[in-house]
N, C-alpha and C positions, 0 to 999 in steps of 0.2 A: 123238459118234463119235470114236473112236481114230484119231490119225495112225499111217498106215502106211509104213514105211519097203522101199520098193521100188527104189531105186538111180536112177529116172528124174530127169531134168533138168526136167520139166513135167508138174507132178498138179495136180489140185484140191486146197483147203486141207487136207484129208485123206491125201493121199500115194497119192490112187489117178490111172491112166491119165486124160488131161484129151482129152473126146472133140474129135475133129481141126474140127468145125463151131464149135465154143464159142471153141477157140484162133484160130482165122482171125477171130472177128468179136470177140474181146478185141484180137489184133493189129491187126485193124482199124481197130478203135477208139480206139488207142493213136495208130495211123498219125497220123487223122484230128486227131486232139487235138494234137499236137506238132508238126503241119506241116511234116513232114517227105515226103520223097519215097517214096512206095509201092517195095520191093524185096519179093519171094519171100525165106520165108526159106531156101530153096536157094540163092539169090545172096548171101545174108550172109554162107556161109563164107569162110573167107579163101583165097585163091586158091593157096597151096601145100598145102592139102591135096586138092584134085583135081589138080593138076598133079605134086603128090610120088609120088600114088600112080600116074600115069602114068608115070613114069620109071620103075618098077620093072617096067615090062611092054619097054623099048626093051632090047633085046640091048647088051652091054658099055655098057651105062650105069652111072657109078658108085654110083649106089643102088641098084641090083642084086644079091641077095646071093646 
């Protein structure tokens, strides 16, 4: 099968969408193996990009354009 080239961050060897139960139990599994602390990968963002994008909602904020 042909790798497909679809611009995602996270496919199967083939470039297709990687379904969200396979990615939780390879993360899992990765978790588990490296002994590391269990985080969501929602908590892995880096903290200025939810807080950047709040700033632009606060009236005369300077990232506000």
């Amino acid at each position: 099968m042909a790798r497909h080239d679809t611009g995602m961050i996270f496919t199967t060897r083939y470039g297709l969408p990687v379904e969200p139960r396979n990615f939780n139990r390879s993360y899992d599994s990765r978790i588990a193996s490296g002994g590391v602390p269990k985080i969501t990968v929602h908590d892995a963002r880096p903290p200025a990009v939810h807080s950047g994008s709040t700033w632009t909602y606060i009236p005369g904020s300077p990232w506000r354009s």
